[in-house]
C-alpha positions as CSV (number, residue, x, y, z in Angstrom):
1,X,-39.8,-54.1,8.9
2,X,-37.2,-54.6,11.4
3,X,-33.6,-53.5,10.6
4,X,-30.1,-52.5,12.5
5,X,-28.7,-49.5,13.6
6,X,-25.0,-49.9,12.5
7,X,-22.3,-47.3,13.5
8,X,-18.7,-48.3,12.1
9,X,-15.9,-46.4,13.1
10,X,-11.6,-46.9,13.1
11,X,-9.5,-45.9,15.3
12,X,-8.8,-42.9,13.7
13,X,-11.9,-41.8,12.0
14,X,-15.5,-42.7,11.5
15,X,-16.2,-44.6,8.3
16,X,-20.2,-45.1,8.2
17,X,-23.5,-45.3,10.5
18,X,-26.6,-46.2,9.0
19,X,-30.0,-48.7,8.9
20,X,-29.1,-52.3,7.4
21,X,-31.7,-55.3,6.9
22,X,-27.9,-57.2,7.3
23,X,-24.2,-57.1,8.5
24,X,-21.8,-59.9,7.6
25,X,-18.4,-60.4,9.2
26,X,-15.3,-62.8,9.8
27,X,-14.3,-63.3,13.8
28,X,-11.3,-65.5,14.6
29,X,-13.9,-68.0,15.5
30,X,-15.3,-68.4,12.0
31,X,-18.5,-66.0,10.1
32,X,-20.4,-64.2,11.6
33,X,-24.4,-62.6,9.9
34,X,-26.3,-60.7,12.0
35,X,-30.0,-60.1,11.3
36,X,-32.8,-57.9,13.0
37,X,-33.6,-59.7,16.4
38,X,-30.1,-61.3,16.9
39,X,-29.1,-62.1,20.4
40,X,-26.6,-59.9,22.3
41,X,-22.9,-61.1,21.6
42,X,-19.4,-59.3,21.6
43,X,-16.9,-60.6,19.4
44,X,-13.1,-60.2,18.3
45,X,-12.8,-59.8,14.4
46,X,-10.1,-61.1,11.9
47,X,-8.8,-58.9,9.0
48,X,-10.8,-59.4,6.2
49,X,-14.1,-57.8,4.6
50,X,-17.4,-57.1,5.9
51,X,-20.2,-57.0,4.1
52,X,-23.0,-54.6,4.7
53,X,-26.7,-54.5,3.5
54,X,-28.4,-51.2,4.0
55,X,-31.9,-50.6,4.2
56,X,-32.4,-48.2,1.5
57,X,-28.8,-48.4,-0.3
58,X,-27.4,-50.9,-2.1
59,X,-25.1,-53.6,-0.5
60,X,-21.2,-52.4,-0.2
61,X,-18.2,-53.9,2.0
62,X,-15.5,-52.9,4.3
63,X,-11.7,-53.7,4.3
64,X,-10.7,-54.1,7.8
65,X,-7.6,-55.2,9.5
66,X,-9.3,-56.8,12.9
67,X,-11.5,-54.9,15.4
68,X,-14.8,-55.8,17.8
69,X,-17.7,-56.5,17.1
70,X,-20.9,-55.8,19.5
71,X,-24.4,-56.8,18.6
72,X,-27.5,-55.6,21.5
73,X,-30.9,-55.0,20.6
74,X,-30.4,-54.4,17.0
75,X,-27.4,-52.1,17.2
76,X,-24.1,-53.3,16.1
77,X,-21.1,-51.5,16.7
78,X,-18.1,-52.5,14.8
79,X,-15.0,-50.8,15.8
80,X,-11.6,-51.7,13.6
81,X,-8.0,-51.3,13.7
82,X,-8.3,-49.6,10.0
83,X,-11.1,-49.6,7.8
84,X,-11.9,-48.8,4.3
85,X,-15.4,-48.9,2.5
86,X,-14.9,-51.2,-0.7
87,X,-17.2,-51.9,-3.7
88,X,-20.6,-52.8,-3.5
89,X,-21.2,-56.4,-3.0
């Protein structure tokens, strides 16, 4: 099975890096979901949540207030103002 290599980190400390089958997000151009295979893409996001389904963990989400995004050959790289890991989804 394919999956993503996820690394989330804030500007002042690293908040969580793992496998996921699926990452959800919010950009200022609308949602974003981002699946194993997913083309390359770099994006600004808004505040809001993202939404994170790990591989062997169940599904949790992230408070942020904005950020990038980077998606390239199944590693996404999601760097944010502030970030804070919520409830599971």
């Amino acid at each position: 099975m394919a999956e993503l290599q996820v690394e989330i980190v804030a500007a002042d400390h690293f908040v969580w890096s793992g496998a996921a089958k699926l990452v959800k997000a919010r950009s200022v151009d609308g949602e974003i979901g981002v699946l194993p295979g997913h083309v390359p893409m770099l994006s600004v996001l808004a505040s809001g949540e993202l939404e994170i389904a790990p591989v062997s963990e169940a599904r949790f989400t992230v408070q942020i207030d904005g950020g990038f995004f980077s998606v390239d050959s199944d590693r996404v790289v999601i760097v944010a103002d502030n970030a804070v890991i919520g409830t599971a989804a």
